[in-house]
PQR file of N, CA, C, O and H, with PARSE charges and radii, in Angstrom:
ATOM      1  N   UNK A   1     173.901  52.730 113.308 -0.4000 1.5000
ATOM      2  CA  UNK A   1     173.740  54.033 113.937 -0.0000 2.0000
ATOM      3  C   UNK A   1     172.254  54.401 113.930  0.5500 1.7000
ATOM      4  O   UNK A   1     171.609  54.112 112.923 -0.5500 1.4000
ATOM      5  N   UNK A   2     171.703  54.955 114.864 -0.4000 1.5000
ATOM      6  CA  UNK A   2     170.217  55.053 115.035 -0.0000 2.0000
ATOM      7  C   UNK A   2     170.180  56.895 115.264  0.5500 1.7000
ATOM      8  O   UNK A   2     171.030  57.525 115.892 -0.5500 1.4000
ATOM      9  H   UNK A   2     172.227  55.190 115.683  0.4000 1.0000
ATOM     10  N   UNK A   3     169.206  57.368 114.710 -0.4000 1.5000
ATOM     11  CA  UNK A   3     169.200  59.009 114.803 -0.0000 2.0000
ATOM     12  C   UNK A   3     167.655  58.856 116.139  0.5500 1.7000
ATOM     13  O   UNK A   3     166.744  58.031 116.213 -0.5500 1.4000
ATOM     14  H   UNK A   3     168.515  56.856 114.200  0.4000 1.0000
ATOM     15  N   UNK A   4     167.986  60.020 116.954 -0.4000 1.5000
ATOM     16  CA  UNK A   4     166.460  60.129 117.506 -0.0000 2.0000
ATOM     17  C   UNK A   4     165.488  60.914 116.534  0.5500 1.7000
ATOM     18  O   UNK A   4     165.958  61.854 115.893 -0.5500 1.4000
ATOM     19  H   UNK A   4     168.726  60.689 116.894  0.4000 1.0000
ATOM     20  N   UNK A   5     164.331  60.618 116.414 -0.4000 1.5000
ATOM     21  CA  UNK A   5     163.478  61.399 116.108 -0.0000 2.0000
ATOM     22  C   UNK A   5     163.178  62.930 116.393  0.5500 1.7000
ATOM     23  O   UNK A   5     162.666  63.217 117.476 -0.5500 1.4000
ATOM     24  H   UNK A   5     163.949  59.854 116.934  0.4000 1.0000
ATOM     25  N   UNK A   6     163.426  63.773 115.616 -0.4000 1.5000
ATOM     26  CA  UNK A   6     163.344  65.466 116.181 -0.0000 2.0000
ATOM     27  C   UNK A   6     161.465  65.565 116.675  0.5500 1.7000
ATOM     28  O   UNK A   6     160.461  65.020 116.215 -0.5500 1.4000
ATOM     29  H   UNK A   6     163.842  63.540 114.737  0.4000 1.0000
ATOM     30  N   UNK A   7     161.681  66.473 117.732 -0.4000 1.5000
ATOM     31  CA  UNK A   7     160.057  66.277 118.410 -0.0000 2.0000
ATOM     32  C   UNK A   7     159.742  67.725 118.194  0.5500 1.7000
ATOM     33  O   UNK A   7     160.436  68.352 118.995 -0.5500 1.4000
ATOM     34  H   UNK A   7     162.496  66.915 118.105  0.4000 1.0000
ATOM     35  N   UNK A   8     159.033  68.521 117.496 -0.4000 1.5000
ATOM     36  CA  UNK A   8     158.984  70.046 117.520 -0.0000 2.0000
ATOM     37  C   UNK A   8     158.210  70.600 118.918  0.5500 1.7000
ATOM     38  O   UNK A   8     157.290  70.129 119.586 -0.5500 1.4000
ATOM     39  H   UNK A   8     158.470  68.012 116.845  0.4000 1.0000
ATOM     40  N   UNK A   9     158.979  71.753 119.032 -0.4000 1.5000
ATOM     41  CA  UNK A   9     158.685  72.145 120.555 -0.0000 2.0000
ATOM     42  C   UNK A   9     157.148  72.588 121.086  0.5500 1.7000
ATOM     43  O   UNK A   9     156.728  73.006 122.166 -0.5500 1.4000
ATOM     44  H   UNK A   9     159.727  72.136 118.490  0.4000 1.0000
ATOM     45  N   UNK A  10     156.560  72.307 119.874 -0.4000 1.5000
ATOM     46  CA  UNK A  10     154.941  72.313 120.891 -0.0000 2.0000
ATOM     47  C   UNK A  10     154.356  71.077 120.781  0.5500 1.7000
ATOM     48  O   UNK A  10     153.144  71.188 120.966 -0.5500 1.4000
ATOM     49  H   UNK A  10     156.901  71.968 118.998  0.4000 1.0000
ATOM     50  N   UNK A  11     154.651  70.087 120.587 -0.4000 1.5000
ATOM     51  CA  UNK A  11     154.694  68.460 121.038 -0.0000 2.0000
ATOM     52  C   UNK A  11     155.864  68.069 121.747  0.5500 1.7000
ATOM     53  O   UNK A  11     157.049  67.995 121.424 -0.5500 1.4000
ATOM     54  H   UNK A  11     155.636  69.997 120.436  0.4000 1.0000
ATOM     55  N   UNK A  12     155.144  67.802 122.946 -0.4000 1.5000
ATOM     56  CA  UNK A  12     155.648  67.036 123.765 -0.0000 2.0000
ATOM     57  C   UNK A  12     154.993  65.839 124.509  0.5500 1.7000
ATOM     58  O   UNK A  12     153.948  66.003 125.139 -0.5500 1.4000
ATOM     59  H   UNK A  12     154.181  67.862 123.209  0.4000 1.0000
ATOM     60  N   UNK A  13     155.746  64.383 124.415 -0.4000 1.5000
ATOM     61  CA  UNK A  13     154.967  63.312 124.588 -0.0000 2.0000
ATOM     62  C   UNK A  13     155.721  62.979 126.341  0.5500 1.7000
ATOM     63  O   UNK A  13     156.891  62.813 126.687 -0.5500 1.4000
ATOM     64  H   UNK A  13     156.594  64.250 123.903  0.4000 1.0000
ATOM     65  N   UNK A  14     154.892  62.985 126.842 -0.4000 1.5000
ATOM     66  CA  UNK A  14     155.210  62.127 128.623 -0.0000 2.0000
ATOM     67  C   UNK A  14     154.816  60.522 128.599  0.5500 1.7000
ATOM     68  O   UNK A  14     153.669  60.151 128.845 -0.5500 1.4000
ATOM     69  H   UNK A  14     153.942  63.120 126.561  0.4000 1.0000
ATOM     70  N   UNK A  15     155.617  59.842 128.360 -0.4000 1.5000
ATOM     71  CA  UNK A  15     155.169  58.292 128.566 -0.0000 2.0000
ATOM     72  C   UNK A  15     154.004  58.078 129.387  0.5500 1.7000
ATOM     73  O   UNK A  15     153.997  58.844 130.350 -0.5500 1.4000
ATOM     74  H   UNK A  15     156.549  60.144 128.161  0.4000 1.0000
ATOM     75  N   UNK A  16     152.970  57.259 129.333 -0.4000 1.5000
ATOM     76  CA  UNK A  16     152.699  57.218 130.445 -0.0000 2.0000
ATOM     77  C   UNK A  16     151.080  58.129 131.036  0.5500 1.7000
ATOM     78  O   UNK A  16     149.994  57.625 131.323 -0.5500 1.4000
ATOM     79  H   UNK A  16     152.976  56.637 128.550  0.4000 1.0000
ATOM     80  N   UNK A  17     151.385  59.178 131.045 -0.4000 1.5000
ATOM     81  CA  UNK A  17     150.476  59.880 131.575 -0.0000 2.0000
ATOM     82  C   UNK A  17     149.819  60.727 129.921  0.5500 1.7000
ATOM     83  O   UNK A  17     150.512  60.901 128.919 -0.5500 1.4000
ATOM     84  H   UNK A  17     152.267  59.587 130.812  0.4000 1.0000
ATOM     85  N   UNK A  18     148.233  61.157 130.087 -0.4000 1.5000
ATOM     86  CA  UNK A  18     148.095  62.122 129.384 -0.0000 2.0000
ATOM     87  C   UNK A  18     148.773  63.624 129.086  0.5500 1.7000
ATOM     88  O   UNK A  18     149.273  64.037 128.040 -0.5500 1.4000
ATOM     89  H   UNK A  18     147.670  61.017 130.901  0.4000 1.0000
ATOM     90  N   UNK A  19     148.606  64.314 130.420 -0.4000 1.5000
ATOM     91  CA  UNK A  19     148.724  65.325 131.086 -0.0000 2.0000
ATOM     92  C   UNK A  19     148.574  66.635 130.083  0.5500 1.7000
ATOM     93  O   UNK A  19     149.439  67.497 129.924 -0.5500 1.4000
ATOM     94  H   UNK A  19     148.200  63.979 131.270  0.4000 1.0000
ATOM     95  N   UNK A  20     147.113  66.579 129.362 -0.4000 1.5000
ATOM     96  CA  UNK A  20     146.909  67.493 128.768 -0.0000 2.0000
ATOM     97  C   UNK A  20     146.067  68.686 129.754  0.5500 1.7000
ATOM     98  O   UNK A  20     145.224  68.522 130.635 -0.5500 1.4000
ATOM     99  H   UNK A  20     146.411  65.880 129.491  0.4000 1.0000
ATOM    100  N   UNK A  21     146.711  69.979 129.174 -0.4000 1.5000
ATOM    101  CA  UNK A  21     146.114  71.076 130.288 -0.0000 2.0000
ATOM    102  C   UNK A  21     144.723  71.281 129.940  0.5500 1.7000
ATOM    103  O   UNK A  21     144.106  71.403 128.882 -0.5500 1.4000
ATOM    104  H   UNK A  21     147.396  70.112 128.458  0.4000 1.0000
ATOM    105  N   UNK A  22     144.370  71.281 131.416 -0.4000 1.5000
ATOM    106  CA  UNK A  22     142.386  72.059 131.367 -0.0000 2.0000
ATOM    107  C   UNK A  22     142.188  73.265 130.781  0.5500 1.7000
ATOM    108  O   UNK A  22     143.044  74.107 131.052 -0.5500 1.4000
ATOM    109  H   UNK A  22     144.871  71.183 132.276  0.4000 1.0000
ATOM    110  N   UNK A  23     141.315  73.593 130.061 -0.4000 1.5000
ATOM    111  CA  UNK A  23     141.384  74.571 129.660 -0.0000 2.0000
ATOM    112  C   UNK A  23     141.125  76.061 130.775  0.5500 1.7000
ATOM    113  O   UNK A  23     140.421  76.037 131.784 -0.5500 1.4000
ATOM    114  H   UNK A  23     140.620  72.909 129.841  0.4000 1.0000
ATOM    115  N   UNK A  24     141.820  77.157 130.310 -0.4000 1.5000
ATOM    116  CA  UNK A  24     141.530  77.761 131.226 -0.0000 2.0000
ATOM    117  C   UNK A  24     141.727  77.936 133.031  0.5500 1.7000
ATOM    118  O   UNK A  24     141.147  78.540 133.932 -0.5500 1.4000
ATOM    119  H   UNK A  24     142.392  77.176 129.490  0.4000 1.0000
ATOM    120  N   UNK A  25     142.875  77.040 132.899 -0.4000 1.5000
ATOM    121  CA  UNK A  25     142.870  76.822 134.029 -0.0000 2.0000
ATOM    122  C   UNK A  25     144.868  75.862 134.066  0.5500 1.7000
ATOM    123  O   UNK A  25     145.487  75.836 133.002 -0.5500 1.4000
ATOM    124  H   UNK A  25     143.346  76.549 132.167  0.4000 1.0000
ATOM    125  N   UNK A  26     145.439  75.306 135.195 -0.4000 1.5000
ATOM    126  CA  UNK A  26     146.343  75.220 135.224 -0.0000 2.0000
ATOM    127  C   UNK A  26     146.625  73.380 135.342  0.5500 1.7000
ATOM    128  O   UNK A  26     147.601  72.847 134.813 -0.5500 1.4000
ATOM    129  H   UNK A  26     144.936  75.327 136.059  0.4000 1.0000
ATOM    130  N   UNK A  27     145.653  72.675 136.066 -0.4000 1.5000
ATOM    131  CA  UNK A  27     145.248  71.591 136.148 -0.0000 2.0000
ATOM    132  C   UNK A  27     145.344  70.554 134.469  0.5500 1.7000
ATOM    133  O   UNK A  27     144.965  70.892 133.348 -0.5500 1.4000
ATOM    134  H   UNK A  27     144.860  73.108 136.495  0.4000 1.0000
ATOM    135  N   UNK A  28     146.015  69.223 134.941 -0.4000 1.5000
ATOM    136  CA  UNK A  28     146.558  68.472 133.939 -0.0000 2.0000
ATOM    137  C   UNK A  28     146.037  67.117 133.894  0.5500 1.7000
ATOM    138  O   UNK A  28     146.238  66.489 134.934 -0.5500 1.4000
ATOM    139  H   UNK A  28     146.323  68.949 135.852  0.4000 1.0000
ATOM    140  N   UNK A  29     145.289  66.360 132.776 -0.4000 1.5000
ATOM    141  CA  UNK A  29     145.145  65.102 132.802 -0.0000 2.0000
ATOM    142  C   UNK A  29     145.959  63.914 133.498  0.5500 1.7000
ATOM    143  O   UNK A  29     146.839  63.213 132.998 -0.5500 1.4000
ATOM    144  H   UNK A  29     145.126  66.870 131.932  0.4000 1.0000
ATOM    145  N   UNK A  30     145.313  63.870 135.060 -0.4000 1.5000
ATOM    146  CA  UNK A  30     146.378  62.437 135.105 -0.0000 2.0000
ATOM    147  C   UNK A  30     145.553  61.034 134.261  0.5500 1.7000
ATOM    148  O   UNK A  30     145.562  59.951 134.848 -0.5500 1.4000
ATOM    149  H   UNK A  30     144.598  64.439 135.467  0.4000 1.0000
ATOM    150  N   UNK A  31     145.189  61.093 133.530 -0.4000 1.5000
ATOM    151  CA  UNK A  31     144.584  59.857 133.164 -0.0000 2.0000
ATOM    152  C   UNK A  31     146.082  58.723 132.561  0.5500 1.7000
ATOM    153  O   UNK A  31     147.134  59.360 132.601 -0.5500 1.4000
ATOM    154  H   UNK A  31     145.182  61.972 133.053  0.4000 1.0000
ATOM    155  N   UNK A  32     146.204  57.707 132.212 -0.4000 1.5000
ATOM    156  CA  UNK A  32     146.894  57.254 131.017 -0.0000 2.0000
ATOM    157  C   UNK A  32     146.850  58.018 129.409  0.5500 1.7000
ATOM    158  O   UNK A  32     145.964  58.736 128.946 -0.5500 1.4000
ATOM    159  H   UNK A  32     145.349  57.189 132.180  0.4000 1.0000
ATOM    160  N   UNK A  33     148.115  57.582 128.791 -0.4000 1.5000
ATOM    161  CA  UNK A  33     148.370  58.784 127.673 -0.0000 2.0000
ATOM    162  C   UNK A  33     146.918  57.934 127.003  0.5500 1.7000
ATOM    163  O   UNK A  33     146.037  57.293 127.575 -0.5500 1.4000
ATOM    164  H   UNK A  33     148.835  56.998 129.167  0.4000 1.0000
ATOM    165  N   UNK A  34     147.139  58.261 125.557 -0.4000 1.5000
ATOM    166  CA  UNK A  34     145.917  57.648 124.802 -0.0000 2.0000
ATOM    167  C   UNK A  34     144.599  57.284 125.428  0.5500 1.7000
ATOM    168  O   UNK A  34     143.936  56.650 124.607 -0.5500 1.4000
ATOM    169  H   UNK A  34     147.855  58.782 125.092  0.4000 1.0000
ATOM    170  N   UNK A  35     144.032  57.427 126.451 -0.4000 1.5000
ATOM    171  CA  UNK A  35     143.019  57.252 127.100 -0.0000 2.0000
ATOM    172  C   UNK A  35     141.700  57.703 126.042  0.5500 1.7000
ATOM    173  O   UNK A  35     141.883  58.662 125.292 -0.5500 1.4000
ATOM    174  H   UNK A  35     144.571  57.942 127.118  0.4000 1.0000
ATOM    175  N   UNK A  36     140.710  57.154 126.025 -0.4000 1.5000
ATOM    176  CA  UNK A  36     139.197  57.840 125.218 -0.0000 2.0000
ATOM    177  C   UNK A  36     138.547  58.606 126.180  0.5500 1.7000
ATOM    178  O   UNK A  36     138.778  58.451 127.380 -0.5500 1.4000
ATOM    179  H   UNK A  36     140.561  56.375 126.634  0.4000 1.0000
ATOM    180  N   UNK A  37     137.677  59.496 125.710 -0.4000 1.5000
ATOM    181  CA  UNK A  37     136.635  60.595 126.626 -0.0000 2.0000
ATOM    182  C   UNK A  37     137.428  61.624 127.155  0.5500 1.7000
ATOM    183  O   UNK A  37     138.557  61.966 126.804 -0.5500 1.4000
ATOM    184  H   UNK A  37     137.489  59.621 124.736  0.4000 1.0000
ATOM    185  N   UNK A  38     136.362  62.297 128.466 -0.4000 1.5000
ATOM    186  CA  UNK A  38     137.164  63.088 128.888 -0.0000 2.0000
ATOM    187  C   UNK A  38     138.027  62.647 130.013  0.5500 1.7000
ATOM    188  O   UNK A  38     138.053  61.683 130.778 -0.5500 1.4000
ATOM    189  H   UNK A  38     135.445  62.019 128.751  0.4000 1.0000
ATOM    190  N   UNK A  39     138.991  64.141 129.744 -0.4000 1.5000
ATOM    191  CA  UNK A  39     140.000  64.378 130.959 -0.0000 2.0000
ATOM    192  C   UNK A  39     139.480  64.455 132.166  0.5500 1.7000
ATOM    193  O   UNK A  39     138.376  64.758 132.617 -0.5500 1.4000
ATOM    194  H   UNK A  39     138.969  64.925 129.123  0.4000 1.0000
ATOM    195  N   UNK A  40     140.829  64.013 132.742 -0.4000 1.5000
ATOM    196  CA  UNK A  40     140.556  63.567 134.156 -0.0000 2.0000
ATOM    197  C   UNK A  40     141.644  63.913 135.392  0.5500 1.7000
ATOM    198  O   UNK A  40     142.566  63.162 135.708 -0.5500 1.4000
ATOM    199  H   UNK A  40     141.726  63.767 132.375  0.4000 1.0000
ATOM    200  N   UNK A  41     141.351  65.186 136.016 -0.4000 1.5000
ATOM    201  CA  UNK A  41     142.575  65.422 137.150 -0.0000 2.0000
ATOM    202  C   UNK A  41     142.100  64.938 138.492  0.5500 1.7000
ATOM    203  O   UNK A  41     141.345  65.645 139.160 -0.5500 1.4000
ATOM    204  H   UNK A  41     140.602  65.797 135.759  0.4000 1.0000
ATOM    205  N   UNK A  42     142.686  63.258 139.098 -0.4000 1.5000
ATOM    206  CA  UNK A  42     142.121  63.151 140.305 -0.0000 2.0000
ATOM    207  C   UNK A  42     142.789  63.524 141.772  0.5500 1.7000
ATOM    208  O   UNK A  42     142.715  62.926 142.845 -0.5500 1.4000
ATOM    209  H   UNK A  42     143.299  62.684 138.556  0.4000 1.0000
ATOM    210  N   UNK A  43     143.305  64.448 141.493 -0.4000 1.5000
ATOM    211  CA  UNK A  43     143.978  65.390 142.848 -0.0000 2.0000
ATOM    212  C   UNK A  43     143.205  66.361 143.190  0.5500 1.7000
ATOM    213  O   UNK A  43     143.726  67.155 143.973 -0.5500 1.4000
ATOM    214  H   UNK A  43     143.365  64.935 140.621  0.4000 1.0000
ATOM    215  N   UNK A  44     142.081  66.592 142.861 -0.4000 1.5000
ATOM    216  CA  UNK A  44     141.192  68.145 142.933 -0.0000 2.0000
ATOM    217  C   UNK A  44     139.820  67.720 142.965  0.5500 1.7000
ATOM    218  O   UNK A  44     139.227  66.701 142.609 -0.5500 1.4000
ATOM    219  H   UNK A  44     141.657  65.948 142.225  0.4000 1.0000
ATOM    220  N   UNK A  45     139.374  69.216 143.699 -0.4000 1.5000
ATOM    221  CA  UNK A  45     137.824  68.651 143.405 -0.0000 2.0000
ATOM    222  C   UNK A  45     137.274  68.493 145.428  0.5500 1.7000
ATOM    223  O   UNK A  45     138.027  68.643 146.390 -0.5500 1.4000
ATOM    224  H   UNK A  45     139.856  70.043 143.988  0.4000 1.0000
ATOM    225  N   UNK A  46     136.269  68.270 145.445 -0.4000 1.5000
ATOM    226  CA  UNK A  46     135.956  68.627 146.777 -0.0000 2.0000
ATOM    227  C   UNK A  46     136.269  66.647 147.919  0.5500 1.7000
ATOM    228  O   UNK A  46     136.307  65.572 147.320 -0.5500 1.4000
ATOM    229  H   UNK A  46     135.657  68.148 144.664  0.4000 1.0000
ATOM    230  N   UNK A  47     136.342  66.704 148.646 -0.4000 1.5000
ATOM    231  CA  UNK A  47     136.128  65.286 149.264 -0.0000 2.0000
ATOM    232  C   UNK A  47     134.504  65.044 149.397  0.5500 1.7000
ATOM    233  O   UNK A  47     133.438  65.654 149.484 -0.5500 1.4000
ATOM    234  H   UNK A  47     136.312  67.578 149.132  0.4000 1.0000
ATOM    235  N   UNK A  48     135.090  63.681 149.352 -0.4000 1.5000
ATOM    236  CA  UNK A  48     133.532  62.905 149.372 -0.0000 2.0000
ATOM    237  C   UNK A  48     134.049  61.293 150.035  0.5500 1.7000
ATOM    238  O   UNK A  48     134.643  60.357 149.498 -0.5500 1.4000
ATOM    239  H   UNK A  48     135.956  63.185 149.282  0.4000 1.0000
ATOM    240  N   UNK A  49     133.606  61.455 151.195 -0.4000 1.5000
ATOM    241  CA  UNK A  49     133.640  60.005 152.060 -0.0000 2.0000
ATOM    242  C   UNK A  49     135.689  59.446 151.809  0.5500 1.7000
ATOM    243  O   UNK A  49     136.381  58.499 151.434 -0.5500 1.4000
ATOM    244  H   UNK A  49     133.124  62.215 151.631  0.4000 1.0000
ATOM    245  N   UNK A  50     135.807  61.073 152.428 -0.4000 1.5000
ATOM    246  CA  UNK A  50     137.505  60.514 152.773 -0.0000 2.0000
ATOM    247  C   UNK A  50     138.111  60.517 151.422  0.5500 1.7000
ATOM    248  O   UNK A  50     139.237  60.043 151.272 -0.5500 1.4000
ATOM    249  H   UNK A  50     135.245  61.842 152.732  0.4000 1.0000
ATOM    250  N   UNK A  51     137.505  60.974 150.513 -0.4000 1.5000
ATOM    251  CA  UNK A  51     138.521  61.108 149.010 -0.0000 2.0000
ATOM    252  C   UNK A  51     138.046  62.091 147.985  0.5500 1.7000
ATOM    253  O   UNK A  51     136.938  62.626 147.938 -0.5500 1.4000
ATOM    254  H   UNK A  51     136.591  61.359 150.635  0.4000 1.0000
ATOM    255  N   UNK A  52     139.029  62.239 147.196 -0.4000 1.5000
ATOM    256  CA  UNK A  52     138.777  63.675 146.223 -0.0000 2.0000
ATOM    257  C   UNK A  52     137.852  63.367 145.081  0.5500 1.7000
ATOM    258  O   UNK A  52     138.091  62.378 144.388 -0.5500 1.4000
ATOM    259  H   UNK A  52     139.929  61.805 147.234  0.4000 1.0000
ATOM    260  N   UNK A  53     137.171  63.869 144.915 -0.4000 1.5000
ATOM    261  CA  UNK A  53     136.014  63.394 143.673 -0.0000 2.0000
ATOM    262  C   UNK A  53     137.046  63.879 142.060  0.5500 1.7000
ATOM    263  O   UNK A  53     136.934  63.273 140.995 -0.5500 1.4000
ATOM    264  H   UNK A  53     136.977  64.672 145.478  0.4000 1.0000
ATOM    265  N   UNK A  54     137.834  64.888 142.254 -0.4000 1.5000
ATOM    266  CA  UNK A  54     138.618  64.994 140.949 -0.0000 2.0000
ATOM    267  C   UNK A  54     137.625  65.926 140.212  0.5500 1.7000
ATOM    268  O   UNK A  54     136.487  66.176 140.608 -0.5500 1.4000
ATOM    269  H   UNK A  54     137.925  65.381 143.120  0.4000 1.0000
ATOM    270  N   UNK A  55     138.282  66.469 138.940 -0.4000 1.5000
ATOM    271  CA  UNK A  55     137.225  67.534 138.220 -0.0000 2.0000
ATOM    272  C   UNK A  55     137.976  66.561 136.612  0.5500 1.7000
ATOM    273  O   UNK A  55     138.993  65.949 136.287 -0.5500 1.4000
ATOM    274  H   UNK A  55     139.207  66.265 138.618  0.4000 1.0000
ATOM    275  N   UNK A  56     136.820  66.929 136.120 -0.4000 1.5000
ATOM    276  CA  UNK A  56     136.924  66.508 134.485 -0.0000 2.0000
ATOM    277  C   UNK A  56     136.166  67.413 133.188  0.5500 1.7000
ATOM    278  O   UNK A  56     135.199  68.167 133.293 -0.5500 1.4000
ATOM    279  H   UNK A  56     135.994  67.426 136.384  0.4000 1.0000
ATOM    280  N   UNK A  57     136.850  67.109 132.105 -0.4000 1.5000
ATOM    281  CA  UNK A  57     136.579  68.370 131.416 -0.0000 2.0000
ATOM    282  C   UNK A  57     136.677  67.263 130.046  0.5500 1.7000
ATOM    283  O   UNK A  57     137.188  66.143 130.059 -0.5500 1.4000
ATOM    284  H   UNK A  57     137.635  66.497 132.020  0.4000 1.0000
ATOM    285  N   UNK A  58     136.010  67.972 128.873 -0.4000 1.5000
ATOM    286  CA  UNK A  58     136.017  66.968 127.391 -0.0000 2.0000
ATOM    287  C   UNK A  58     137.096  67.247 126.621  0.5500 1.7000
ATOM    288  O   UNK A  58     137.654  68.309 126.345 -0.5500 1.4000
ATOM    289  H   UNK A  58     135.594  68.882 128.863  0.4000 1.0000
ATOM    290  N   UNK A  59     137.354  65.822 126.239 -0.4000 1.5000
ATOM    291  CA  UNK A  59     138.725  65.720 125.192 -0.0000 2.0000
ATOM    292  C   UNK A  59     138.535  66.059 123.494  0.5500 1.7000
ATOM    293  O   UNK A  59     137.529  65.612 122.944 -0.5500 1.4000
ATOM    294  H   UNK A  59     136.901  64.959 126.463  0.4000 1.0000
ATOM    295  N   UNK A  60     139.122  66.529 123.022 -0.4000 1.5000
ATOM    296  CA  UNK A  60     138.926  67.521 121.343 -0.0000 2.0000
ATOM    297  C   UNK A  60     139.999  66.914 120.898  0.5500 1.7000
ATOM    298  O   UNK A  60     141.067  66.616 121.434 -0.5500 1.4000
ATOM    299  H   UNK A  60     139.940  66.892 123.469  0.4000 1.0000
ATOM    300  N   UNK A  61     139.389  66.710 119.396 -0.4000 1.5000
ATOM    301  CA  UNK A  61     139.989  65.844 118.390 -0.0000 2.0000
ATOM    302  C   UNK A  61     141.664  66.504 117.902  0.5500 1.7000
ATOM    303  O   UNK A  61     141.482  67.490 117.187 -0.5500 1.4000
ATOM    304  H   UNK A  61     138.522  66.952 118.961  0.4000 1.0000
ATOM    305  N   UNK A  62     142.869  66.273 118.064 -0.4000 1.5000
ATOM    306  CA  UNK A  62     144.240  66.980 117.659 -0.0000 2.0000
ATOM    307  C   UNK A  62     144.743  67.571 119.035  0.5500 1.7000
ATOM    308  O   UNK A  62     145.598  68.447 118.901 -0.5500 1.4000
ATOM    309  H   UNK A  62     143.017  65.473 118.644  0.4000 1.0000
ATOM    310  N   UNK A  63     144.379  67.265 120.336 -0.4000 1.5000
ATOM    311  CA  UNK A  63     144.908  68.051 121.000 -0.0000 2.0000
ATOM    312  C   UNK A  63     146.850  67.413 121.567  0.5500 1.7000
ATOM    313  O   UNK A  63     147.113  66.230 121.787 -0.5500 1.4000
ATOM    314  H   UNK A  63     143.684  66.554 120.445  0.4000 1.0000
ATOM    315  N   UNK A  64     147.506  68.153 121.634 -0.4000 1.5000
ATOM    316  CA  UNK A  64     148.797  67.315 122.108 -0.0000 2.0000
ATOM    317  C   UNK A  64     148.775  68.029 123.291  0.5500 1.7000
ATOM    318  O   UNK A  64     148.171  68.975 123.797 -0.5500 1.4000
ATOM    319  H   UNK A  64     147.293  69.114 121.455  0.4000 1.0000
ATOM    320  N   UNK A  65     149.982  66.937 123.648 -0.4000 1.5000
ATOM    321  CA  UNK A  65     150.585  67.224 124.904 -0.0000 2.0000
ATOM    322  C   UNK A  65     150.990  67.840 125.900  0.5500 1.7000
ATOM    323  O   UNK A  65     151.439  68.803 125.280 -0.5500 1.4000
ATOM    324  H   UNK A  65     150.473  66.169 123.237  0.4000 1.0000
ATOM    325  N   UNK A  66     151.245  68.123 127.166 -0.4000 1.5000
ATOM    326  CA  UNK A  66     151.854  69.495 127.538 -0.0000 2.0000
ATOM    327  C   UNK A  66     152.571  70.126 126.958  0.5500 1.7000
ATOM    328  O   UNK A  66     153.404  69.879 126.085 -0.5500 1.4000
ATOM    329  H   UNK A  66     150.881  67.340 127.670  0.4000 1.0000
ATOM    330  N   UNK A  67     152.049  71.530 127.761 -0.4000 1.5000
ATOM    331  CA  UNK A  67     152.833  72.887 126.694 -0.0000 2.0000
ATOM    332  C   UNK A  67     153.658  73.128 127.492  0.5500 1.7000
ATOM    333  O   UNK A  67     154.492  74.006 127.272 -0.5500 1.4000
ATOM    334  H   UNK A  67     151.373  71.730 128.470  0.4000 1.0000
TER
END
């Protein structure tokens, strides 16, 4: 018999993606989870030669997952 692990409700892990929120703002890390440096949303941000340049912001030591 295998128990799941209880996850407390202000950790939450998304396989896969970072998707930690920008601060101040509503925009979410698409980087990969565990990624180093900063965050990275590349859906936003102005075009440049037919594509979105993306906005990025710095990653802080303990931060989890979406809220």
């Amino acid at each position: 018999m295998s128990a799941k692990p209880a996850t407390p409700e202000q950790h939450v892990e998304i396989p896969g993606i970072c998707f930690i929120r920008q601060p101040e703002g509503a925009r979410r890390c698409t980087l990969s989870a565990g990624h180093h440096g900063d965050h990275q949303h590349f859906y936003s941000g102005e075009f440049r030669n037919g594509f979105r340049v993306g906005t990025s912001w710095p990653g802080w030591r303990g931060e989890t997952q979406a809220d």
